[in-house]
C-alpha positions in Angstrom: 142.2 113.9 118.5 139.9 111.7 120.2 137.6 115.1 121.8 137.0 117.1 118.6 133.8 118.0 117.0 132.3 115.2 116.4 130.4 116.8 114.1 132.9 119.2 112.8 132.0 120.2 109.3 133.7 117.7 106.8 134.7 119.9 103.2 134.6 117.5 100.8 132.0 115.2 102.8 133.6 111.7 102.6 131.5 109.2 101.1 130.1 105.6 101.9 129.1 103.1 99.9 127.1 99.8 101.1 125.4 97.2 100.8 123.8 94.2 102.6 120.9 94.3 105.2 118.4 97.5 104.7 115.5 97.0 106.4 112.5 98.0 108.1 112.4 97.8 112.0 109.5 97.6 113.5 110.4 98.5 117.3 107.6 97.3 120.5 108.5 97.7 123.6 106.8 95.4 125.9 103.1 95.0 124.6 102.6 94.3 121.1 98.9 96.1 121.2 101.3 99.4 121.6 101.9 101.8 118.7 104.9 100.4 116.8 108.6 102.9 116.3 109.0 102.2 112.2 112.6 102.8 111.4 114.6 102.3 108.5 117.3 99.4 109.9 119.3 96.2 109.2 123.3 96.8 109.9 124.1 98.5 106.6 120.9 100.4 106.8 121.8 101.5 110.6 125.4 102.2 109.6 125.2 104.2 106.8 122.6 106.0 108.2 124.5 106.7 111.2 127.5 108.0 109.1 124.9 110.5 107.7 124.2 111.8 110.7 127.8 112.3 111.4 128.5 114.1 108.5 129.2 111.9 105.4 127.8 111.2 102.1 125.7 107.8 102.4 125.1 106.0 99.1 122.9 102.7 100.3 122.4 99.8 97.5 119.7 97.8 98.0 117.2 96.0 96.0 113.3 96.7 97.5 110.0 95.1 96.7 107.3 98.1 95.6 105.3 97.7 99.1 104.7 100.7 101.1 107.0 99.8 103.1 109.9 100.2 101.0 108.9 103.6 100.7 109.1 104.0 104.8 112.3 103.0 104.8 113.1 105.2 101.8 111.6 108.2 103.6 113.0 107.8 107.2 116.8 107.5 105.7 116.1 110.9 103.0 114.9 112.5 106.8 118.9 111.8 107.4 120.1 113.2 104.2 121.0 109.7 103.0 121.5 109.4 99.9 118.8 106.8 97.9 119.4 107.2 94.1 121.1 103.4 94.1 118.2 101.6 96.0 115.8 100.1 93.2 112.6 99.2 93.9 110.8 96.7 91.4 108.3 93.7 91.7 111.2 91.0 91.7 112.9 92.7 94.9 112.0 91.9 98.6 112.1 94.8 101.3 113.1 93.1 104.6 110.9 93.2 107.7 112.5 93.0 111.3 109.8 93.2 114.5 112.1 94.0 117.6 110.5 93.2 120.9 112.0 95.2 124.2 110.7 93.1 127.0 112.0 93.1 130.8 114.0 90.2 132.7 112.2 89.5 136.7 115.2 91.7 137.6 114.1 94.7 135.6 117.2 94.3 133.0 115.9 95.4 129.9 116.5 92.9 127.1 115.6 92.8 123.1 114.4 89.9 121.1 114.1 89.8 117.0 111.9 87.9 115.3 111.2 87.3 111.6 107.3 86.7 111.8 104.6 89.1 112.1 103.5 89.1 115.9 99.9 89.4 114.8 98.7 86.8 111.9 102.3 84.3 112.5 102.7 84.5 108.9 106.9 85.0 107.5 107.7 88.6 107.2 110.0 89.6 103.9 113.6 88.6 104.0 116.4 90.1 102.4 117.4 89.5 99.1 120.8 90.9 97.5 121.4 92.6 94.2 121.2 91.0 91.2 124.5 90.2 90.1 123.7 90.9 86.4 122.7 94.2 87.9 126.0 95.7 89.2 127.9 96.9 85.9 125.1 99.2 85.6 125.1 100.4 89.4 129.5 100.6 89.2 128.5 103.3 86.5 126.2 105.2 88.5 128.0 104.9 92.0 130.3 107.9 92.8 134.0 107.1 94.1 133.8 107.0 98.0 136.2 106.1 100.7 134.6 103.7 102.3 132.5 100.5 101.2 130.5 98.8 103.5 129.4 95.1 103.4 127.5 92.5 105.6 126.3 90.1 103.2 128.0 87.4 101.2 126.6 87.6 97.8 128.0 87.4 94.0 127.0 91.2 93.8 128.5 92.2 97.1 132.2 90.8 96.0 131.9 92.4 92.6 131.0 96.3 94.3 133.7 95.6 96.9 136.1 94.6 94.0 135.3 97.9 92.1 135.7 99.9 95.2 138.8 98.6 96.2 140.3 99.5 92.7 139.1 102.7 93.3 140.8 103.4 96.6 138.1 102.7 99.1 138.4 101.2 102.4 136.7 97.7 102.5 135.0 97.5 106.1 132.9 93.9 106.1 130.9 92.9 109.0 129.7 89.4 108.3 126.2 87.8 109.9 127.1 84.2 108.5 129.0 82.5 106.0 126.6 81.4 103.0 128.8 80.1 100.4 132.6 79.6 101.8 134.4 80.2 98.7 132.4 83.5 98.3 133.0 84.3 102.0 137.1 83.6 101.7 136.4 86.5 98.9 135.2 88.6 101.2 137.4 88.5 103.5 140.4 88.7 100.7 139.0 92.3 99.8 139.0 93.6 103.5 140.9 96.0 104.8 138.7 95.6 108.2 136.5 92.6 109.4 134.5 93.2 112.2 132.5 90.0 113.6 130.4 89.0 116.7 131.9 86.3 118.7 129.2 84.2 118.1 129.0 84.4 114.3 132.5 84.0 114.6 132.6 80.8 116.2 132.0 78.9 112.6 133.5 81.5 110.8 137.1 80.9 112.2 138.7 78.4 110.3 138.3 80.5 106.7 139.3 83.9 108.8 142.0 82.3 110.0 143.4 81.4 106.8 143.8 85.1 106.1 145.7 88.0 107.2 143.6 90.9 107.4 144.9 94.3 108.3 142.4 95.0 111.6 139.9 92.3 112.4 137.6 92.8 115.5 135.5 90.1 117.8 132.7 91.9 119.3 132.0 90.3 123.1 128.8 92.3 123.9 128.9 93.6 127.4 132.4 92.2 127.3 133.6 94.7 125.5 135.9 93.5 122.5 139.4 92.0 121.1 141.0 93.1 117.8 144.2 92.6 116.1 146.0 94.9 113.9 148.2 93.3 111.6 150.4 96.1 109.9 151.4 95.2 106.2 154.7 93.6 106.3 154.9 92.2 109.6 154.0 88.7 110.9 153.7 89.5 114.2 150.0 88.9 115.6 148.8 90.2 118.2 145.3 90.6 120.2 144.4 93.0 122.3 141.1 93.2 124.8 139.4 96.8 124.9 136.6 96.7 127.4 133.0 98.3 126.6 132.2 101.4 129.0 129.6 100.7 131.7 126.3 102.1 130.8 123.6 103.7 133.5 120.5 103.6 132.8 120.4 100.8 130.0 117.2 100.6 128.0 118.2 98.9 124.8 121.5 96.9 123.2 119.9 96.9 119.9 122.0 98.9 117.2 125.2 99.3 120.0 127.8 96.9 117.1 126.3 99.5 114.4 127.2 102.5 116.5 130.4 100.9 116.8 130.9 100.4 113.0 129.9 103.5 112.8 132.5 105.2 114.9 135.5 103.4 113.6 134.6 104.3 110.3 134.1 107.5 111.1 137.6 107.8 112.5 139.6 105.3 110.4 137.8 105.6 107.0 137.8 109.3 105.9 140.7 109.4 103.9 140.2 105.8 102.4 142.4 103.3 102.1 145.5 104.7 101.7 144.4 107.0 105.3 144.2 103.7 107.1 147.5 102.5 105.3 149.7 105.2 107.4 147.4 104.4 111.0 149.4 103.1 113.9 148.3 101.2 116.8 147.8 104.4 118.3 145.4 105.5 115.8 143.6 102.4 115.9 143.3 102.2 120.0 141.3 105.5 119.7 139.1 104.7 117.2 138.1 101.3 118.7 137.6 103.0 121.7 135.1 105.8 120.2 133.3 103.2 118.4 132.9 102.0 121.5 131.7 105.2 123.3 128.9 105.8 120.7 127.6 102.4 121.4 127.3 102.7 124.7 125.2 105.7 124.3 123.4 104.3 122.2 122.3 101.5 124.9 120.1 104.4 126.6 117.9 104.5 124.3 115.3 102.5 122.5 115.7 101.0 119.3 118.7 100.5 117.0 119.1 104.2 116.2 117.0 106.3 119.1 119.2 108.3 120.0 119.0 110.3 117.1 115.0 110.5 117.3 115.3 111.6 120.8 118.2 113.8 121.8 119.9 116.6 120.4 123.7 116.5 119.2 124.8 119.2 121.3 123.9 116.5 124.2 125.3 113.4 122.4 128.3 115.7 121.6 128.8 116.4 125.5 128.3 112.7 126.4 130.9 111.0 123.9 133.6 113.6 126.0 131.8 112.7 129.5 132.5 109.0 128.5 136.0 109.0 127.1 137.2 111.6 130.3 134.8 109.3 133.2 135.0 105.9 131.0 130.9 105.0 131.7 128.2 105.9 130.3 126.6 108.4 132.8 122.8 108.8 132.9 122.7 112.4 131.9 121.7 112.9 128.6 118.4 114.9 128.1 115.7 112.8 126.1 112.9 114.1 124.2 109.6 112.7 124.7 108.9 110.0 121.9 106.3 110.6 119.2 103.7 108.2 119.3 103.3 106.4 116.1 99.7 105.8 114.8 100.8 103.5 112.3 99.2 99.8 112.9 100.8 96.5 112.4 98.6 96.0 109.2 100.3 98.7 107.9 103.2 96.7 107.0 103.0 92.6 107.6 101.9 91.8 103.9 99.7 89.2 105.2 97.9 91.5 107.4 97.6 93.4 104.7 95.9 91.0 102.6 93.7 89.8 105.2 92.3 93.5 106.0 91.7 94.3 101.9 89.8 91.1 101.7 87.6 91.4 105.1 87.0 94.8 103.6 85.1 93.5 101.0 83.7 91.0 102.3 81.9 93.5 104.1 80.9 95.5 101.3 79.6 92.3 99.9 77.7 91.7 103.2 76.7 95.4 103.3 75.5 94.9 99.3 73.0 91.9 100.0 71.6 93.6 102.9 70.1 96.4 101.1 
């Protein structure tokens, strides 16, 4: 049923696995001299946290630097019961750095820009970097048997954890960002059960999807809403069908809405793994497309990828996903909390800044030394 709990209490949880893009986000909204949000992020950091908050058991792998700010990241997803035991964090790892800007168009729209270097000192803020290939036999061992794995990277080490899922009854849900390597990414795409893609990362991407049949893939169209087609095993027929987002009042950030939406299918189609989404119909499938797509548009009222859960309760959120699938908008009437203000400065995390403040710091004990 599309209006029960959503978050009725799931005995045994079911369990996530991904990988891919954990990051930390670094949320401004406007003027960059404000107080930063820090937030664990990146789409498999956002999804699997999400799917923690509605109940599962979130298993993240991901390969850290040993900054501080890994630790952040760490700490914010453990404040959402994630689960942490297979992120490593070593000197040869990189912890990803994302600076979201929320700025305003001249006709008061609200719109979000990402960039990859630190708005202070200009300098390249970390990128992601995948697990070691040579690394996963150890982490198959040590990761528990889950009905769902979750990729949006192309890597060696993605394909082999997908592989080992897949033999072990999971649900392969991959939402690309780009294609890499071609041969790896026709892998991906091989192990799939569901592709989900944004219209404009699909636009190079569609000659290799096209060359295979996969069960439920989805083309995100932003405020457009999406298309998916749901190809039942056995049958040849193919067939797209639009699905149309909800309108959203009050819209303060898009940032995170394609997670939520992840999020929510997953939620709905994943539980039972893949054998559950073997025996789904197109009825099935219609709802939970359509409560990914309620969750997202919630999640356009606030700021950030994930705010939301920072500033509302669940009793409200549970209330608004049944306002929007009975009213089909998003209404303005969800109660949020004030925000916390952070005190944490940008130096706190751009390495460069970092480097610069330790050394100005002793240059002025130097200074302070010759003085005396």
């Amino acid at each position: 049923m599309m209006q029960d709990n959503l978050f009725e209490k799931m005995e045994p949880k079911p369990k996530v696995i991904g990988t891919g893009l954990v990051a930390l986000d670094i949320i401004i909204n406007g003027d960059i001299k404000c107080n930063p949000q820090l937030r664990a992020g990146g789409s498999c950091g956002n999804v699997l946290t999400i799917l923690s908050y509605l109940g599962w058991e979130s298993y993240p792998i991901a390969r850290f630097g040993g900054e501080e700010t890994a630790r952040m990241i760490i700490d914010d997803m453990q404040e959402w019961v994630v689960e942490t035991s297979l992120i490593t964090q070593n000197n040869s790892g990189s912890t990803p750095i994302i600076v979201e800007k929320i700025k305003k168009k001249r006709n008061g729209e609200p719109i979000h820009q990402f960039f990859l270097k630190c708005p202070y000192c200009g300098s390249f803020l970390p990128r992601y970097k995948p697990v070691l290939a040579k690394d996963t036999p150890a982490i198959i061992k040590e990761m528990p048997n889950a009905s769902v794995f979750y990729f949006d990277r192309v890597s060696r080490s993605s394909i082999e954890l997908a592989k080992e899922s897949k033999k072990r009854g999971s649900l392969v849900f991959f939402e690309p960002s780009g294609i890499k390597d071609k041969k790896q990414f026709l892998e991906c795409l091989e192990l799939s059960d569901i592709v989900k893609y944004s219209h404009e990362n699909g636009i190079h991407a569609q000659k290799i999807i096209q060359k295979v049949d996969i069960p439920l893939e989805i083309k995100t169209l932003g405020p457009e809403g999406l298309r998916f087609c749901f190809r039942k095993c056995g049958s040849k027929e193919v067939k797209w069908k639009s699905m149309h987002a909800y309108p959203v009042h009050g819209l303060k950030d898009a940032a995170g809405a394609g997670d939520w939406c992840s999020a929510g299918i997953i939620h709905r189609l994943g539980r039972e793994g893949a054998k559950g989404f073997d025996t789904a119909d197109e009825s099935v499938i219609d709802k939970a497309l359509s409560f990914g797509q309620a969750l997202a548009a919630i999640s356009c009222q606030f700021e950030g990828p994930r705010g939301f859960m920072y500033s509302t309760s669940k009793t409200n959120i549970q209330a608004s996903v049944g306002d929007i699938i009975k009213k089909g908008e998003a209404l303005e009437t969800i109660d949020e909390k004030k925000s916390e203000k952070v005190a944490t400065k940008m130096v706190c995390f751009c390495p460069e800044c970092r480097r610069r403040h330790r050394n100005s710091k002793v240059s002025e004990k130097g200074t302070a030394h010759e003085t005396i």
